[in-house]
Each structure stands twice: as structure tokens, then as C-alpha cells.
Residue frames relative to the residue before (quaternion, step in Angstrom):
aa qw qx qy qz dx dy dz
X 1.0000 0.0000 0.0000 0.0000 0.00 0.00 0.00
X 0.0807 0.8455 -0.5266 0.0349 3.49 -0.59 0.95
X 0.6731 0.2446 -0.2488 0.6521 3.56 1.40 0.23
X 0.2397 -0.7385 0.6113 0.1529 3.45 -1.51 0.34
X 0.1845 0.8087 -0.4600 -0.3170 2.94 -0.89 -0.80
X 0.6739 -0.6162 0.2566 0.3169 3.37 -1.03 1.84
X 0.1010 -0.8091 0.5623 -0.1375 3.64 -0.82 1.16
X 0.7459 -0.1033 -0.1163 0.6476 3.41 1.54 0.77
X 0.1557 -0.7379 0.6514 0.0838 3.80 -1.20 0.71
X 0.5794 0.6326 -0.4748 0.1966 3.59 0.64 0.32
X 0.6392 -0.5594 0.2558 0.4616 3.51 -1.14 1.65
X 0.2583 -0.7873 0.5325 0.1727 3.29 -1.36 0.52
X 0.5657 0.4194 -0.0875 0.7046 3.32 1.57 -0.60
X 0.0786 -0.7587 0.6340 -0.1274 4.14 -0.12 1.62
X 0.3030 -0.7383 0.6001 0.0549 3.60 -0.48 1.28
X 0.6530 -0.5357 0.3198 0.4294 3.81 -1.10 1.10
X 0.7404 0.4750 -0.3104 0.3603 3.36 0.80 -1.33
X 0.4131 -0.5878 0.5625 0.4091 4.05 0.97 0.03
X 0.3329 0.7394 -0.5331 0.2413 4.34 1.02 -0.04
X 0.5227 0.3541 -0.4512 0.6307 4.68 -0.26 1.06
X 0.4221 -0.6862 0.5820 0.1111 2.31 -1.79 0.17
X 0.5743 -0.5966 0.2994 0.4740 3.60 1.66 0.78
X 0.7517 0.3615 -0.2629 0.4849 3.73 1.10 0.65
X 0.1026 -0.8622 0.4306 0.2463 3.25 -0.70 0.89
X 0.6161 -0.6578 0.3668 0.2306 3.49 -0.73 1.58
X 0.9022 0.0797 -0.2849 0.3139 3.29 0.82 0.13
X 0.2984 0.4942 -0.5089 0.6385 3.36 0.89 1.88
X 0.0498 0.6737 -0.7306 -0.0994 3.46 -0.90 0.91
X 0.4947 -0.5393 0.5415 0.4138 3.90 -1.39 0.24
X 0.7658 0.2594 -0.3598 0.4657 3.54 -1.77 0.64
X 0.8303 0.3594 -0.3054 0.2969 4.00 0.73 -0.29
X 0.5965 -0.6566 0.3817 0.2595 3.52 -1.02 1.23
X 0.2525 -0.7404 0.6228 0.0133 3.37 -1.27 1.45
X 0.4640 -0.5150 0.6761 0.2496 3.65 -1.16 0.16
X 0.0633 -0.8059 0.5703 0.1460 3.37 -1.16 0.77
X 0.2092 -0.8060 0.4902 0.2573 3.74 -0.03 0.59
X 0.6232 -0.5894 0.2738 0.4350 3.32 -1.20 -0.25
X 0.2939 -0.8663 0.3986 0.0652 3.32 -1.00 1.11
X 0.2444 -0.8708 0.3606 0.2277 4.11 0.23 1.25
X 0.6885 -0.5817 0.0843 0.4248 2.82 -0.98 1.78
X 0.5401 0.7405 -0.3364 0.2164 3.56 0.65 -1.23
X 0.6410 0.3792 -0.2068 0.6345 3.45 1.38 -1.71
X 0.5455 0.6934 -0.3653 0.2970 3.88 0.65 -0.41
X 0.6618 0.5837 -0.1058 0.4584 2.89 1.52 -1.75
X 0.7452 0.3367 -0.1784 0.5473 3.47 1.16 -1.28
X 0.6753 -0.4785 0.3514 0.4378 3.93 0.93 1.42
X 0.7537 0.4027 -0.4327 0.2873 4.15 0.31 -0.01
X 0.1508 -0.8198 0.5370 0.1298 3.26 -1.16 0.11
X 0.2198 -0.9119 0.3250 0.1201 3.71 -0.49 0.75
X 0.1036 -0.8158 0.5658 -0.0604 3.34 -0.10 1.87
X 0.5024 -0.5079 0.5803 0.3909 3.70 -1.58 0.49
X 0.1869 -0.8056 0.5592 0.0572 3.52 -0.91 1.07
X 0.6782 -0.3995 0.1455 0.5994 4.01 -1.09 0.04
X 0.7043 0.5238 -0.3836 0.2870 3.88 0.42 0.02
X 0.4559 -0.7745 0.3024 0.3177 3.15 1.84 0.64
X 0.3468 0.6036 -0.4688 0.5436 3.72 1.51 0.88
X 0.2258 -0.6480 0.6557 0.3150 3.62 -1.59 -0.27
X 0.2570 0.7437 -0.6147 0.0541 3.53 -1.18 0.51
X 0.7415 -0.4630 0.2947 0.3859 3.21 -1.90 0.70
X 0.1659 0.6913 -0.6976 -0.0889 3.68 -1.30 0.47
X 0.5097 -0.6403 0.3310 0.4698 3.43 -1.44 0.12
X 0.5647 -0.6329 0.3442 0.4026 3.74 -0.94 0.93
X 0.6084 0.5810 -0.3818 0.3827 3.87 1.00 -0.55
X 0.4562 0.4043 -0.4379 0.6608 4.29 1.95 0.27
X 0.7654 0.2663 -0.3497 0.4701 4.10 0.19 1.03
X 0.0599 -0.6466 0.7532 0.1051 3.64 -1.65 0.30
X 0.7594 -0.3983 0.4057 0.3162 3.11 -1.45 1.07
X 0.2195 -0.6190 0.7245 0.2093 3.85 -0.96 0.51
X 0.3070 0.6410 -0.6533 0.2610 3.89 -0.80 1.09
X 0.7855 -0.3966 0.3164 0.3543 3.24 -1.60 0.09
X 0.6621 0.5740 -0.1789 0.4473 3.44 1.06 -0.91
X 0.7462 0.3581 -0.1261 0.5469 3.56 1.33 -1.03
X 0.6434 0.4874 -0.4768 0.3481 3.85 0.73 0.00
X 0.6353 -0.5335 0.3550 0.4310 3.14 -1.47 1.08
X 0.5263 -0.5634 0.4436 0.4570 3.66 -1.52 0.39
X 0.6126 0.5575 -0.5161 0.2180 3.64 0.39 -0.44
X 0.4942 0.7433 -0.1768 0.4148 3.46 1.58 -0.43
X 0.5912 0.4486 -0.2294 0.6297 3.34 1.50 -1.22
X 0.6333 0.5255 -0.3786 0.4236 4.23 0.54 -0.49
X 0.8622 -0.0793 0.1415 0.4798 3.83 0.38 -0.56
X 0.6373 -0.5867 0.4879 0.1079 2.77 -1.62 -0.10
X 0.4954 -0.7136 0.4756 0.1384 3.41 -1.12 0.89
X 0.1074 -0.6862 0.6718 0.2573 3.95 -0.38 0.30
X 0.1241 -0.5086 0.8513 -0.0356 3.55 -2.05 0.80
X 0.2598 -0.6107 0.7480 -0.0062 3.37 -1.36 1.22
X 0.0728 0.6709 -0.7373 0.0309 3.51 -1.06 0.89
X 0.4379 -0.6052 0.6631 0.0483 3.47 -2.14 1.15
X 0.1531 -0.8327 0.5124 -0.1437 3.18 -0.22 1.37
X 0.0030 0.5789 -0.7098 -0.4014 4.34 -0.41 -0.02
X 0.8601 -0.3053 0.3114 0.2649 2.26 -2.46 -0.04
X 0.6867 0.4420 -0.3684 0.4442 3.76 0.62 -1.20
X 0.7715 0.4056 -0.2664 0.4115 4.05 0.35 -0.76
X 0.3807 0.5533 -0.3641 0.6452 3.59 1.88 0.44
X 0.7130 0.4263 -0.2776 0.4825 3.87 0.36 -0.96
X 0.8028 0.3204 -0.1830 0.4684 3.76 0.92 -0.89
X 0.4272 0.6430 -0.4247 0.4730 3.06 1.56 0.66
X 0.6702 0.5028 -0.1875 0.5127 3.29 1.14 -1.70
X 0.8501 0.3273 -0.2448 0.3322 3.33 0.72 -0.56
X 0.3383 0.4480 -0.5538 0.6149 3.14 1.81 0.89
X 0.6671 0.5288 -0.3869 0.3545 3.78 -0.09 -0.11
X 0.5522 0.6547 -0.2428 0.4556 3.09 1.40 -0.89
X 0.8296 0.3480 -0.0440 0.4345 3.45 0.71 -1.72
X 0.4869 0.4464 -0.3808 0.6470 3.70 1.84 -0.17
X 0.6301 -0.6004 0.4911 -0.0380 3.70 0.50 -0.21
X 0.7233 0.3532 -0.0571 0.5906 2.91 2.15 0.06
X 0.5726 -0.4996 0.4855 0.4323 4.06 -0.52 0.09
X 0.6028 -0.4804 0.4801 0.4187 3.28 -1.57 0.82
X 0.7968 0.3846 -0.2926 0.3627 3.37 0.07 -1.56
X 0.6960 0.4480 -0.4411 0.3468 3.76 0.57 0.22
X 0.4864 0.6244 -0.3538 0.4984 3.48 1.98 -0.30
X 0.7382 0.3478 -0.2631 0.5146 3.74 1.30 -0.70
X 0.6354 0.5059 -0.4649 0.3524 3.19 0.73 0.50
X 0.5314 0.6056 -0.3562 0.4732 3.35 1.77 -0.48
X 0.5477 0.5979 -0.2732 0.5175 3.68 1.19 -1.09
X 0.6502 0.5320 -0.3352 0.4265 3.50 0.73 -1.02
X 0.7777 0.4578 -0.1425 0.4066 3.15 0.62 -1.65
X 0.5766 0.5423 -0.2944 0.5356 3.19 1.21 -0.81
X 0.5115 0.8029 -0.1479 0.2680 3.52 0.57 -0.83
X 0.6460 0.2585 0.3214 0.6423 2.60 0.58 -2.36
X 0.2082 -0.8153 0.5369 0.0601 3.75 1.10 0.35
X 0.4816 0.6881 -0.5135 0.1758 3.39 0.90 1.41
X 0.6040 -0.5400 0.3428 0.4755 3.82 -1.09 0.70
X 0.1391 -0.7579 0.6090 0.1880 3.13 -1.45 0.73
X 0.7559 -0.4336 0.3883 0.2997 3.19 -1.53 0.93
X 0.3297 -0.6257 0.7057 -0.0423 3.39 -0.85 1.92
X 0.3369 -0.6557 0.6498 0.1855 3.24 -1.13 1.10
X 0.7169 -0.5257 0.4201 0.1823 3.29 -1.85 1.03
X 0.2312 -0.6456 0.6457 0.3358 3.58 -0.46 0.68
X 0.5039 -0.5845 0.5540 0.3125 4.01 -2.04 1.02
């Protein structure tokens, strides 16, 4: 498991004074976390420790996440596709195109392999008819 994605943000840990606001500010629901590695100990006691919206890693419990996999993404996800603008100079534009050139393929399909490859994430087996 190397991605999550956040399936509750409510405080787990309630301080005497009742002092929050019953959310933690940095977990939003529906958005995808890294999961680093987590020693068995914290494993054992149900947490796991992903880098969260403050761009830190700490313990949360693993039952605020579901596995990011084919089965668990939202259907609107399975329909299309996202656009990401990237800023390129000119010289790492040219040795893009001309890796694209020599695979035979579009930039944007050479960065999506890199991506995927990358990020070592499963790609989408095509239905059998």
C-alpha cells in the first residue's frame, strides 16, 4: 500500500477542555495521502503514518483511509482524465520531444509512462468483451 485515500478527519484524541473544532486541519476527506513506512509496533496499535496536507509525516488511525486501487477509486475517476500543466525551458522541452520522437510516441504519453513508472502505479488492464 503506498497511497491512501483519507476517509475521515474527525479528532481522534478530545482534550479535557473540548478546545478544536472536531477536525483535523490537516487531512481533508476524498484526498490522496502517501503512506510511508510504518514500525510494526504503530502497525499493531491500528495506526499508520502518511505525509499529510502539512507536508510532514505522522501517525493517524489506518481505519481515516482505504487503500487507493482499482476497486476503491471514486467512479468519477474511472471516466476521465485530469489535465496538469507543466513549465518547461526551452532545452528540457527539446529533449523531451526528442525522447518522444525516438520511443515513437507523444510527449504527454512519454510522461505518463515516467509518471506511472515513477510512482510504480498499476495501470488499468483493459476489460476482457
Amino acid at each position: 500500500m503506498n497511497y491512501v485515500r483519507c476517509i475521515n478527519n474527525k479528532l481522534y484524541v478530545h482534550l479535557p477542555d473540548g478546545a478544536g473544532n472536531d477536525a483535523l486541519a490537516d487531512l481533508t476527506i476524498g484526498a490522496v495521502y502517501k503512506v510511508l513506512p510504518t514500525a510494526q509496533h504503530e502497525w499493531d496499535t491500528g495506526m499508520i503514518r502518511i505525509v499529510d496536507n502539512s507536508g510532514e509525516d505522522y501517525l493517524y488511525p489506518a481505519s481515516y483511509f482505504q487503500p487507493l486501487d482499482e476497486n476503491t477509486v471514486p467512479v468519477e475517476w474511472k471516466s476521465g482524465h485530469a489535465t496538469l500543466t507543466i513549465h518547461l525551458d526551452p532545452r528540457t522541452k527539446a529533449i523531451l520531444h526528442a525522447e518522444a520522437l525516438a520511443a515513437h510516441t507523444s510527449m504527454g504519453a512519454l510522461v505518463r509512462q515516467w509518471i506511472e513508472e515513477r510512482l510504480k502505479l498499476q495501470t488499468r488492464q483493459k476489460e476482457p468483451h
